[in-house]
N, C-alpha and C positions, 0 to 999 in steps of 0.2 A: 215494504212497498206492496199495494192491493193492484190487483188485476180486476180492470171494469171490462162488462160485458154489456152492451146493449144491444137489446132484439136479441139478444144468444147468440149472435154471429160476431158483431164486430165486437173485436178485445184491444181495449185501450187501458193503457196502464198511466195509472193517475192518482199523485196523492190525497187531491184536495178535495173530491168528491166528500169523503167521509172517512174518518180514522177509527180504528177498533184498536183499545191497549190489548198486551198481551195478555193481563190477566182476565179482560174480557172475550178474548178469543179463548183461551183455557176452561172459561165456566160453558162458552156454547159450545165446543168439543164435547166435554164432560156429558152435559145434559143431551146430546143427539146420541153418546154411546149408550148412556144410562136408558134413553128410552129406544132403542135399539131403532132409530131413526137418521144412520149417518149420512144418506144423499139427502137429507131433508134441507130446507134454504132456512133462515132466518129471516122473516116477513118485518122490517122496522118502517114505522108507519106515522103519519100525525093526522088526525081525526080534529072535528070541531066537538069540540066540548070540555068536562073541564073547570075547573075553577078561576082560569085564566083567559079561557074560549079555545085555546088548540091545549088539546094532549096527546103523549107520546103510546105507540101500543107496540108489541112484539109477539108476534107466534110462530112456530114450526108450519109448513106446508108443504106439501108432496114435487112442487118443484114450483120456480119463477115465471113469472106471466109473459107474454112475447114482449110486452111494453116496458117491460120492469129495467133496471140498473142491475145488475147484479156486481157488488163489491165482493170478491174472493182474497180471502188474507188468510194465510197459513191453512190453507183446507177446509177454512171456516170459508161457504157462502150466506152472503144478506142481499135482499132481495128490497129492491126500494121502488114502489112507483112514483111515475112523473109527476104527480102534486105534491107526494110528501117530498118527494128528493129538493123542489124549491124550497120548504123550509128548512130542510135538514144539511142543505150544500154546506161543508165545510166543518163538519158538527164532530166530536168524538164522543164513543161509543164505550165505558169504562165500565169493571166493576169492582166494586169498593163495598168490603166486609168489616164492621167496625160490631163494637161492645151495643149500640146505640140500634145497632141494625144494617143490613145488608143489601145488594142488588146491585143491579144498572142501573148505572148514571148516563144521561146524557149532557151533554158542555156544549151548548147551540149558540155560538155566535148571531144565530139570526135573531132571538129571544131579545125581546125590548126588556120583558120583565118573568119572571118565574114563581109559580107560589112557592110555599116553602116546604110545600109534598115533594116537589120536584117531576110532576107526573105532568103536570100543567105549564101552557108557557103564552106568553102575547107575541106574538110574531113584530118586528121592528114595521112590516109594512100594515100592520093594523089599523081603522081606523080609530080616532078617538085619541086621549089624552094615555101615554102610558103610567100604566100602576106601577106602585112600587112593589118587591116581594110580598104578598099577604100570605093570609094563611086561609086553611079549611079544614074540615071535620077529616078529610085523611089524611092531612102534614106529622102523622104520627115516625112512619119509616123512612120517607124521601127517599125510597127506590124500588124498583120493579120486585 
């Protein structure tokens, strides 16, 4: 179960906001100790652009914004603001290490369609006719 914060005050605990597997909580433990940044948040985000028109982006930052969500699961914090959390409501947060290649995945229910990067995605509220998965010049790794 994640513990939500919003505005840093009020804590509401809530599955459905957004789910992190454990071996994705495992890789952002890993990488805050490795870069000796353990109160840093996990900034997950979706931006216009893209092969799809929205893509997903992630960085470290030195703490969460007043407006932000903050999803806290096992020690791990992610920090989501109020535009991306409407695409991202409901979404899980995995990662997945294979022969073919590696990273975060994200599994967004709200995704009408996704290229086949996986970095890109059509939001179900889009306008326009939805695509089917295509592809683009980075569908090489299909993970962060």
């Amino acid at each position: 179960m994640s513990v939500i914060e919003h505005d840093q005050n009020e804590i509401i605990t809530e599955e459905s906001v957004i789910t992190v597997t454990p071996a994705a909580v495992t890789v952002i433990r890993n990488l805050l100790e490795q870069r000796q940044i353990p109160n840093h948040v996990l900034r997950v985000f979706v931006s216009g652009g893209g092969c799809s028109g929205m893509q997903y982006g992630m960085g470290f930052e030195a703490s969460a914004q007043s407006h932000d969500t903050v999803v806290a699961i096992d020690g791990v914090r992610l920090a989501i603001d109020p535009t991306s959390l409407m695409y991202l409501q409901g979404a899980t947060i995995d990662f997945v290490d294979s022969l073919m290649g590696g990273g975060f995945r994200i599994d967004n229910p709200n995704a009408a369609s996704s290229c086949g990067c996986g970095h890109s995605f059509k939001s179900k509220d889009s306008s326009g006719a939805e695509s089917s998965a295509g592809g683009c010049s980075s569908c090489s790794s299909g993970s962060y």
